[in-house]
C-alpha positions, 0 to 999 in steps of 0.5 A: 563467510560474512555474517550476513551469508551466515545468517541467510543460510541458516534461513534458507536451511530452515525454510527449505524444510518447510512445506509452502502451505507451512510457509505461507501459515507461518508468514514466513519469509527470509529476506535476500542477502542483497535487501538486508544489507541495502535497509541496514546500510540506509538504516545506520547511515547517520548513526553516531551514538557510541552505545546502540541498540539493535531490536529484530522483532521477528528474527527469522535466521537473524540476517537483518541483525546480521545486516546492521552489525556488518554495516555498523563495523563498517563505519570509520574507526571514529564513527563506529559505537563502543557497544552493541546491545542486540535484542532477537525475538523469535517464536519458533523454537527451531531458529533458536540455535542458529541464532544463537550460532550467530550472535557468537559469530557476530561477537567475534566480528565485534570484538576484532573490530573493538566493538563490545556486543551483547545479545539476548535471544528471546523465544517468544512472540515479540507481540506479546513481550513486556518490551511491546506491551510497555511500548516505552522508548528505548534510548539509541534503538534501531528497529529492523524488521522483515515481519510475518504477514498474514490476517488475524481475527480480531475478536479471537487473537489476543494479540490483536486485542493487546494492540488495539490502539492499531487495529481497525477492521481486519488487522495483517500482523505486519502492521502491528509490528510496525506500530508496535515497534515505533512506539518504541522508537525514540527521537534519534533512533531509527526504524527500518520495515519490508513489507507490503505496502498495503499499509500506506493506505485503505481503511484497514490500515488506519490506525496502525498509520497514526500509532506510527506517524504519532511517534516516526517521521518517514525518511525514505522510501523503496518500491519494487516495482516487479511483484515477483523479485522482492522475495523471488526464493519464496515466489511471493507476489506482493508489492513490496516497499521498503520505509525508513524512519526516525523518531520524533515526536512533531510531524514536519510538514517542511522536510523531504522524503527520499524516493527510491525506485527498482525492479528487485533486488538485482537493480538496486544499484541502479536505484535513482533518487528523488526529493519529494516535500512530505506534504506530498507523500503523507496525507494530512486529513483523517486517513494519513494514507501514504503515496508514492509519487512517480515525480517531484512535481505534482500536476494535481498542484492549485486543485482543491476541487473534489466530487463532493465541491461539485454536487457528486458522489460515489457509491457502490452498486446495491445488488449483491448476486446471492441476496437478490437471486429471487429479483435477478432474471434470465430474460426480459420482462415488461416489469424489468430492467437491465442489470449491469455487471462487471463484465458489461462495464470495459474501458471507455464503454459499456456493452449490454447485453453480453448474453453470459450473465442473468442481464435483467432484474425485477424492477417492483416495491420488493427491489425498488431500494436496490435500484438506481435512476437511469440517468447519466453516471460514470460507471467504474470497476471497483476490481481491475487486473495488475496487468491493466493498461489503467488502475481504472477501468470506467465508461461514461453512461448517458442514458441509453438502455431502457428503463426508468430505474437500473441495477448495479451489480456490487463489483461496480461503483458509480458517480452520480449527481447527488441532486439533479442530473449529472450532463453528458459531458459532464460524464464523459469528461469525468470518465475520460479524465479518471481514465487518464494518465495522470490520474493513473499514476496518482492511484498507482502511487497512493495504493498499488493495489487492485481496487481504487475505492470509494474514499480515495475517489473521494479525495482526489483533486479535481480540475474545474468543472468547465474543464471536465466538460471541455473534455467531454466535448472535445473526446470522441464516444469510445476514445482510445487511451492515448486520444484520452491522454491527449485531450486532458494534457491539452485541456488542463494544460498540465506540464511537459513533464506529465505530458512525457509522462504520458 
């Protein structure tokens, strides 16, 4: 049995004894033989130091560890390191045995191969250990790490505390690890993290990008593009990505991070690669949110245009259901006016009144600052279904419902001109185009998740404005996708490629 089949069933024996609500409190989930040794084969690709240090933060049943010795001792005689120091966290007391049981394997395979390895086990929570808290480099480190994921409480967990400089908002333990752990990297060490890519971007992961992008320079990059076959023995939904790092201290704007793409664990073989300049995945302005771009050339290149470069803005509907009940009415009145949820809003059009919701809200002095001008905006789901044709669902509105003020339901977003009135054709080119292929495809890459949210509309490139309202005339009053991906592909001119893509 390799070390890596050793350590895979020593955790799977571990899990299987756990109940799912145990599994999903414990965030703990043990990674595929096939993924192991794909991260530590990319990890150790380029290592050629004779002494070497392996940290897994949050061993598990050591399978990871297991992963980089194998590939480690696979290396040609004269590239493979004289000594090993392995260093294991685990904090529950359970996978300590097995563990140990693997070091010892781990050090026979060593010692065969002429390759001295020593290890210390540490039954603590690695968080919380001197060695994260210190956060001093550590000479010849490779970090990997398949971590626990689930929410703390800021203001309670002392882990989160200890490790402020990551935390904004609700902090996931995961991404303390990863900021934890690159701290600790040194220039030429290697660091290798599994997780969810809710990391790369959004408010909440914030500080954790910078700790990490002060002290690592992104390599690579692997997206699983099915949500199921990451982690398919555990049945965890999550969008999973895969980084590799090394250490450095200067961000490089000139280099290129290598793009991996599969649908599991199954077609990682199979995976092709492509060369995409940092520039490209790593934002460059406050937010340091990460991208995954589906190809090299980028179709949004020379636009430097944003809502704000033409008078508009984004905002989120004021109408929170619970606090406005006394406001939100069953029917019409001669003092109220439509309210617009979600449900009103689809792709492309906006149908009110639907007869299933409380449709109408109080338009007086009391509801007055929840309401909006009835004028011409573009309305968009802040939600939308994985499974949606479109990462956004939006639809143009010129202005046709009653009223001289309208609700908004807080599940909507709208874009409105700041002073003045936003034309109709300024609402249906802008509506259509967000709804586009090319758009999708950007926020895809940017946030794999299901809300596309006020500050990444905010930064997203825009064409001129002549262009947005050439669409607007040219896409007929409910256009379907592919008439939309049409018109902006004629309009913007954009390359052969983004119109294949299309």
């Amino acid at each position: 049995m390799t070390l890596v089949d050793a350590a895979h069933a020593s955790g799977r024996g571990f899990t299987a004894t756990l109940s799912r609500d145990e599994q999903r409190a414990m965030g703990q989930y043990m990674t595929p033989p096939t993924i192991a040794r794909f991260m530590a084969q990319r990890l150790v690709a380029d290592v050629q130091q004779d002494h070497v240090r392996v940290l897994e933060p949050s061993a598990g049943g050591g399978i990871l560890a297991a992963a980089v010795v194998e590939a480690l001792l696979a290396k040609q005689e004269d590239q493979r390191p004289g000594f090993i120091d392995l260093y294991l966290f685990e904090l529950d007391a359970r996978l300590v045995p097995g563990l140990e049981a693997l070091c010892h394997q781990m050090a026979q395979a060593c010692q065969a191969a002429g390759v001295q390895l020593d290890w210390r086990i540490s039954q603590e929570d690695f968080l919380l250990s001197e060695l994260a808290l210190r956060g001093q480099a550590i000479e010849g480190l490779l970090t990997i790490s398949n971590p626990p994921f689930l929410k703390l409480n800021k203001t309670s967990d002392r882990r989160a505390h200890l490790h402020s400089y990551a935390v904004y908002g609700q902090p996931n333990i995961y991404s303390l690890f990863m900021a934890a752990t690159a701290r600790l990297t040194p220039p030429g060490g290697k660091w290798c993290f599994i997780t969810p890519r809710s990391w790369m971007a959004g408010q909440y992961f914030k500080a954790a990008r910078h700790t990490m992008l002060a002290h690592l320079t992104i390599d690579s990059l692997h997206a699983f593009e099915n949500r199921r076959e990451g982690f398919e023995e555990d049945s965890v939904l999550q969008e999973t990505v895969i980084a590799w790092a090394s250490g450095r201290q200067l961000f490089e704007p000139s280099l290129n991070i290598l793009l991996t793409r599969s649908q599991g664990a199954s077609d990682l073989d199979q995976s092709q690669v492509t060369a995409v300049p940092t520039e490209r995945v790593v934002g460059d302005d406050e937010h340091v949110m990460l991208s995954l771009p589906q190809s090299q050339q980028d179709p949004f290149e020379g636009w430097t245009a944003t809502l704000r470069t033409y008078g508009f803005e984004v905002s989120t509907g004021r109408v929170v259901a619970f606090r406005a009940a006394e406001h939100i009415r069953e029917t019409a009145s001669s003092w109220s006016v439509p309210l617009l949820w979600l449900q009103h809003v689809k792709q492309q059009e906006i149908n009110w009144p639907i007869r299933k919701k409380r449709e109408h809200i109080s338009a007086t002095a009391a509801s007055s600052w929840m309401l909006v001008p009835n004028a011409p905006m573009v309305l968009m789901r802040r939600f939308s279904p994985k499974e949606d044709a479109r990462r956004v669902t939006c639809a143009p509105y010129v202005g046709m419902l009653p009223g001289l003020v309208l609700g908004l339901e807080n599940h909507l977003n709208y874009i409105y001109r700041l002073s003045g009135r936003m034309t109709p054709y300024e609402a249906r080119g802008l509506s259509a185009f967000l709804a586009s292929k090319v758009v999708d495809e950007h926020f895809r890459a940017l946030a794999g998740s299901t809300q596309v949210n006020a500050t990444e509309l905010r930064k997203l490139p825009l064409p001129p404005l002549a262009a947005i309202e050439e669409i607007g005339r040219k896409v007929s009053a409910k256009p379907s996708l592919e008439e939309i991906d049409e018109v902006v592909n004629r309009v913007l001119g954009l390359p052969v490629a983004a119109q294949a893509a299309a």
